[in-house]
VOROSE-88523 format. One record per residue (C-alpha): y, x, z; residue in one letter; residue number from 1. Coordinates in pm, whole numbers, plus 50000, padded with zeros to 5 digits. Example, Ala and Ser with C-alpha at 12.3 -4.5 7.8 and 13.67 -1.06 7.14 Angstrom:
2
<atom><c2>49550</c2><c1>51230</c1><c3>50780</c3><type>A</type><seq>1</seq></atom>
<atom><c2>49894</c2><c1>51367</c1><c3>50714</c3><type>S</type><seq>2</seq></atom>
END
This chain:
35
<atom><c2>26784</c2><c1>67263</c1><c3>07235</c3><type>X</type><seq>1</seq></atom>
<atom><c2>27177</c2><c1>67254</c1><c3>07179</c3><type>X</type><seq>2</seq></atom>
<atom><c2>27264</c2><c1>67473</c1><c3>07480</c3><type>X</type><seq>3</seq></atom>
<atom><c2>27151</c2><c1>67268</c1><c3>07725</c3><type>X</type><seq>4</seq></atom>
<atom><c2>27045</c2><c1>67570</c1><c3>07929</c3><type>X</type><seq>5</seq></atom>
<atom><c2>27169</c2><c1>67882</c1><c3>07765</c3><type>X</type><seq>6</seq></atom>
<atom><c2>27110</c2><c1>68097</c1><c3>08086</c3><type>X</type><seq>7</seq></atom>
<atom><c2>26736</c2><c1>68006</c1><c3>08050</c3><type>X</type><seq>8</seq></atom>
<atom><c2>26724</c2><c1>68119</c1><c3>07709</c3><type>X</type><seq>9</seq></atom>
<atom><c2>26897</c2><c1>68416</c1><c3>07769</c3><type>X</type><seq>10</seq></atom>
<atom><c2>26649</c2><c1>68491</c1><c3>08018</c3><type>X</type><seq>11</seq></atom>
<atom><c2>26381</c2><c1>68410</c1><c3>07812</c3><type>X</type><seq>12</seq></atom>
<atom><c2>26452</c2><c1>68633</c1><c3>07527</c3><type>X</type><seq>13</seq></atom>
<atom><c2>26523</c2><c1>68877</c1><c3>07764</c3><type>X</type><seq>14</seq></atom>
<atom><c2>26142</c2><c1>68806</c1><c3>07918</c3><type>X</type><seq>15</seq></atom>
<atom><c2>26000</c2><c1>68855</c1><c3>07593</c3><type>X</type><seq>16</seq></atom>
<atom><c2>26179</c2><c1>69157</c1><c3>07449</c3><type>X</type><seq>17</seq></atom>
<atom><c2>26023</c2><c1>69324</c1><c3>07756</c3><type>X</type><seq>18</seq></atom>
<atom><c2>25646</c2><c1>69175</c1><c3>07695</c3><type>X</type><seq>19</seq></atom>
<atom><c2>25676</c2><c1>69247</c1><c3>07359</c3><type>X</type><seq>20</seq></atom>
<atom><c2>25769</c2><c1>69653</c1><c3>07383</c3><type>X</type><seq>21</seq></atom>
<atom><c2>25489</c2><c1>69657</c1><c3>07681</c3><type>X</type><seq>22</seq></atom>
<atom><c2>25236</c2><c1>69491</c1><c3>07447</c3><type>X</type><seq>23</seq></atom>
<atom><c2>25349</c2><c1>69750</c1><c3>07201</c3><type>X</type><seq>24</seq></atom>
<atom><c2>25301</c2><c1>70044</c1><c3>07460</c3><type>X</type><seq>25</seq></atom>
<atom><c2>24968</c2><c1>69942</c1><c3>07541</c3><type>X</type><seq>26</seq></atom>
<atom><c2>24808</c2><c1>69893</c1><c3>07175</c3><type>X</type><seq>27</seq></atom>
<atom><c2>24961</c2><c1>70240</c1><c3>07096</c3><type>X</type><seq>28</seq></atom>
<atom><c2>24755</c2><c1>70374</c1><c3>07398</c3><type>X</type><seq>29</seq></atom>
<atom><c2>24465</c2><c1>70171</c1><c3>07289</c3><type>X</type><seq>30</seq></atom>
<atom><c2>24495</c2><c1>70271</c1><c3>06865</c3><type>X</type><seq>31</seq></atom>
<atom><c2>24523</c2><c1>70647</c1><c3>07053</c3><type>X</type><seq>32</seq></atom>
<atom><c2>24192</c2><c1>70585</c1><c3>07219</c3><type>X</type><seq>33</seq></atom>
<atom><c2>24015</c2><c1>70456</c1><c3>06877</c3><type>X</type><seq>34</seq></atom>
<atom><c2>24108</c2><c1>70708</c1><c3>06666</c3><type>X</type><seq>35</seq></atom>
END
């Protein structure tokens, strides 16, 4: 895991940041619906 591929990592951090905040969009629109 010592930086054998930091670009990759980068990348995926990068990845997930993005999945996380549209994850996060889409149960706010969903909690909106419930209540």
């Amino acid at each position: 895991m010592d930086g054998s591929a930091p670009e990759k990592t980068q990348f995926q951090d990068i990845m997930t940041e993005s999945v996380l905040k549209e994850i996060q969009d889409i149960i706010e629109v969903v909690e909106g619906y419930e209540v």
